[in-house]
C-alpha positions as CSV (number, residue, x, y, z in Angstrom):
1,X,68.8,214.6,134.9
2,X,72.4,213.6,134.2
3,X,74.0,213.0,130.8
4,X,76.6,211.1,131.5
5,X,77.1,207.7,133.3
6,X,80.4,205.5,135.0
7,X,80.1,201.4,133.8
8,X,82.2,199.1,136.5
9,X,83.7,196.7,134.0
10,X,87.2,195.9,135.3
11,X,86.5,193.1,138.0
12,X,87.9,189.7,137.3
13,X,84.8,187.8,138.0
14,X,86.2,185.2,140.3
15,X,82.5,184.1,141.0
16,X,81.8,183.6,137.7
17,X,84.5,181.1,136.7
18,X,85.1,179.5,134.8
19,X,82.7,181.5,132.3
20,X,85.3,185.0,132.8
21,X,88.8,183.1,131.9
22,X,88.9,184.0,128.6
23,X,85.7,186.7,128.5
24,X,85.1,189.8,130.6
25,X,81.9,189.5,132.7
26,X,80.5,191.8,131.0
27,X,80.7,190.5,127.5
28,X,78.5,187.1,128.9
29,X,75.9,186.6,127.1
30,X,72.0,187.2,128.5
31,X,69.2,186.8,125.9
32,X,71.6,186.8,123.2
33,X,73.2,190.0,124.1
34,X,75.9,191.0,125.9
35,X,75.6,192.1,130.0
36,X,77.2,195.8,129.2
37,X,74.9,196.1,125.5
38,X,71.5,195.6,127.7
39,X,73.3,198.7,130.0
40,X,74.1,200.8,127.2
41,X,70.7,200.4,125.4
42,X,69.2,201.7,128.8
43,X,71.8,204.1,129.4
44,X,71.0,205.7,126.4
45,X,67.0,205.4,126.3
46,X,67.6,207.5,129.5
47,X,69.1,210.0,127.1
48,X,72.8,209.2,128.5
49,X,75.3,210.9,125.8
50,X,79.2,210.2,127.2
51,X,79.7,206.8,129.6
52,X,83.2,205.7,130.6
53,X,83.9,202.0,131.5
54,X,86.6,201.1,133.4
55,X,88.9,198.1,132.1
56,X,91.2,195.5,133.6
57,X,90.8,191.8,133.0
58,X,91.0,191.2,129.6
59,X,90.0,194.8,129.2
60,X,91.1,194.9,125.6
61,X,88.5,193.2,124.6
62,X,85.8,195.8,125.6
63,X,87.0,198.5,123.6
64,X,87.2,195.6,120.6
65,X,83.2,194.8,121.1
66,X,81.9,198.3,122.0
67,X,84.0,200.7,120.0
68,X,83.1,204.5,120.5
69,X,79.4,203.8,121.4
70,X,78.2,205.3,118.0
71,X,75.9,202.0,117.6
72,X,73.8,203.6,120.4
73,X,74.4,207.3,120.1
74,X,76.8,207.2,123.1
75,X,80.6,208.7,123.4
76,X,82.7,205.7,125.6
77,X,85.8,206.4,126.8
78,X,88.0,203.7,128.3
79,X,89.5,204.1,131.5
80,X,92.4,200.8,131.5
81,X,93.7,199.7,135.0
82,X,97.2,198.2,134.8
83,X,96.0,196.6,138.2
84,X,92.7,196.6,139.3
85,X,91.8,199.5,141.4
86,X,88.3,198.3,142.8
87,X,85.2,200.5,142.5
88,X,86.4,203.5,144.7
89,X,89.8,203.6,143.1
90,X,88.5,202.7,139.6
91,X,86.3,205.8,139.8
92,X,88.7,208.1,141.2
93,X,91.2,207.5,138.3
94,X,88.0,208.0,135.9
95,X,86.6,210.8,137.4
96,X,88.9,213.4,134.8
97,X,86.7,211.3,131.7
98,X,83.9,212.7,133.2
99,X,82.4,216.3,133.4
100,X,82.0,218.3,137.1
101,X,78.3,217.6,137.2
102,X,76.2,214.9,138.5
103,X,76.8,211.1,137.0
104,X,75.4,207.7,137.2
105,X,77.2,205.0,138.2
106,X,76.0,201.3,137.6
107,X,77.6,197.9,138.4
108,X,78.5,196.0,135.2
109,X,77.2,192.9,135.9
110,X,73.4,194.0,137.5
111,X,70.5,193.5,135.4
112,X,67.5,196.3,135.9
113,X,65.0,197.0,134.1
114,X,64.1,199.9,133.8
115,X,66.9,201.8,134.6
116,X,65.2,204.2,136.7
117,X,66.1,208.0,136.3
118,X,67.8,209.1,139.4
119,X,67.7,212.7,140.3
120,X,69.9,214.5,143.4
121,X,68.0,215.3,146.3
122,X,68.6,219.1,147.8
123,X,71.5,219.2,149.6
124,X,72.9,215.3,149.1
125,X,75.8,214.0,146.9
126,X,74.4,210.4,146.2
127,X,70.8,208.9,145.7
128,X,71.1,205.2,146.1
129,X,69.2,202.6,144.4
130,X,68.0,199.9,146.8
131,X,65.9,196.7,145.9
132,X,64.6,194.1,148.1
133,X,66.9,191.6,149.2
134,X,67.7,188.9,147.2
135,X,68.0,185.5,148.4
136,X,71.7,185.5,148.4
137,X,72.0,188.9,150.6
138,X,68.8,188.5,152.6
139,X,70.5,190.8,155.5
140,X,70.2,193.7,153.1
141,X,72.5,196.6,153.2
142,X,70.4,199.4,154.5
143,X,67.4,200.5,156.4
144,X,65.3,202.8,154.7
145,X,61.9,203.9,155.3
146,X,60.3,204.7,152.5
147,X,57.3,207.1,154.1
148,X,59.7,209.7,155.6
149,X,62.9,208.9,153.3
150,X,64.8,208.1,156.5
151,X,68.3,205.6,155.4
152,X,70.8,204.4,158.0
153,X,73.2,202.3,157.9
154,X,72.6,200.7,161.5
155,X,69.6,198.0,162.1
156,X,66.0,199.8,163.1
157,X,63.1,198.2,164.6
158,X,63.1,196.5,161.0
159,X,66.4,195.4,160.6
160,X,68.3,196.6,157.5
161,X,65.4,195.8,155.3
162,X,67.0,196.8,151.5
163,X,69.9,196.0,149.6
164,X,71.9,198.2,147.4
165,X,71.3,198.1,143.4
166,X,74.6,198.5,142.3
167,X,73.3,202.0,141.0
168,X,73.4,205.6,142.4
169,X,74.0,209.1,141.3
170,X,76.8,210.6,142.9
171,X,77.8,214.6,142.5
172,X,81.8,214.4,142.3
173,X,82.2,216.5,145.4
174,X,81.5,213.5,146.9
175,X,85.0,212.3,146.2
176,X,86.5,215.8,147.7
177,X,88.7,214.9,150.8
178,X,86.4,216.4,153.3
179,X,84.3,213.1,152.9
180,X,86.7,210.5,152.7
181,X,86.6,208.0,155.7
182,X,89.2,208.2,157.9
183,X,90.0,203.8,157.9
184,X,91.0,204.6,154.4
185,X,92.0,208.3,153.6
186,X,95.5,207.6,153.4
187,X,95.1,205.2,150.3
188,X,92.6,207.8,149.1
189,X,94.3,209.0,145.6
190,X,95.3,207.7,142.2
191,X,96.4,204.5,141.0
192,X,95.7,202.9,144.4
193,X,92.6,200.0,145.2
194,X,89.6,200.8,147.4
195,X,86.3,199.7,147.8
196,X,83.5,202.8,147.2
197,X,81.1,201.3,149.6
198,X,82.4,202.6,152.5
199,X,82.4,206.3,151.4
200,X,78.7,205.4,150.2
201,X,78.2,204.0,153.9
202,X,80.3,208.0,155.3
203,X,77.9,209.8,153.3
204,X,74.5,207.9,154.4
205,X,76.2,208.7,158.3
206,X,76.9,212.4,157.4
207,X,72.8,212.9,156.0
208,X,74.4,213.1,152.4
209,X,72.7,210.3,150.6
210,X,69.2,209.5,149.8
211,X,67.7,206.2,148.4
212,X,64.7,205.3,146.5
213,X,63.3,201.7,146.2
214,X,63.3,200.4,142.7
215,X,59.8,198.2,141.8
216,X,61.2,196.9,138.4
217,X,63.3,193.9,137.6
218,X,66.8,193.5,139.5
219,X,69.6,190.6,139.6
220,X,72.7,190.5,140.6
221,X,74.0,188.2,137.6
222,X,77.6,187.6,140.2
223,X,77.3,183.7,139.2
224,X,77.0,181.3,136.6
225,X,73.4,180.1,138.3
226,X,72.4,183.7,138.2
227,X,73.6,184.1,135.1
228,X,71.6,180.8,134.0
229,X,68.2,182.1,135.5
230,X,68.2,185.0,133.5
231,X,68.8,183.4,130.2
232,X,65.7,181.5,131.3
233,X,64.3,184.6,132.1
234,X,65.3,186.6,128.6
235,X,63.9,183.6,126.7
């Protein structure tokens, strides 16, 4: 079990226009609450002490609505991108915030409940959260077979049956240079953007990731219409 956990907070939220000009996505309201409150509630019934949330768009106002994270018994540090620097490069600038052990890492505009407690398998850097696709992703992102724990990037008999949660546990070796794929190693350091999902996609090729399936609740709240639905949900 890790105590210590990575928010993705700094996107602009094109989708979600014109709801994110003047808020952060992850300020929206669902049920009442903030998107990021509802994560830090969990984060902390998992017994989560120290997060760090990266900040961008109107990333001032985070730190204004959250504070230290003493409402929920957590430590929040700030990481503020002068330019957003995408999940991969986002994290990379973070990663001194954050201790050399094991951390979770959660998109900030998913809704799951529960957030499940992910544990490292022997001899992998990342267990991967995957959910059945939604309607807006029904291609999925990866095959996994649940009975013998096999994941792959490429189609199976199956096809790529499961999309990815938007959570995983990642060990920071993961970041170490040895696994950095080649299409972007060169843009690989500080202060410069880059998607994670392709390092994700390196390590799942290499036999370093692992997956479970997650049977709770799971949106992807990217839109206002998804955003709507689970308002309607929460009330």
């Amino acid at each position: 079990m890790t105590d210590q956990a990575m928010i993705f907070a700094a996107g602009e939220g094109k989708r979600m226009r014109p709801l994110t000009l003047n808020k952060p996505k992850p300020l929206l309201l669902a049920g009442g609450k903030p998107l990021i409150v509802w994560q830090l509630e969990k984060l902390a019934d998992l017994g989560i002490k120290k997060v760090v949330i990266n900040t961008s768009h109107l990333g001032k106002q985070l730190p204004e609505a959250l504070g230290t994270g003493a409402t929920w018994g957590l430590q929040i540090n700030y990481s503020p991108e002068q330019q957003p620097l995408e999940t991969g490069g986002g994290l990379l600038q973070a990663l001194p915030l954050l201790s050399a052990a094991p951390f979770l890492v959660v998109n900030g505009d998913t809704w799951c409940s529960p957030l499940p407690d992910l544990k490292l398998e022997p001899g992998k850097l990342a267990q991967l959260l995957l959910v059945s696709n939604p309607d807006h992703h029904p291609e999925g992102d990866f095959y996994f077979d649940q009975t013998s724990g096999q994941l792959g990037n490429q189609a199976f008999a199956n096809a790529r049956a499961f999309t990815f949660a938007g959570i995983s546990l990642l060990d920071p070796d993961c970041l170490a240079p040895r696994h950095q794929q080649a299409a972007y190693q060169r843009i690989f350091s500080a202060g410069e953007a880059f998607a994670l999902a392709p390092l994700l996609r390196h390590l799942v090729d290499q036999g370093l990731a692992a997956a479970q399936v997650h049977g709770g609740d799971w949106q992807d709240v990217g839109t206002p219409q998804r955003l709507k639905q689970l308002n309607e949900q929460l009330a």
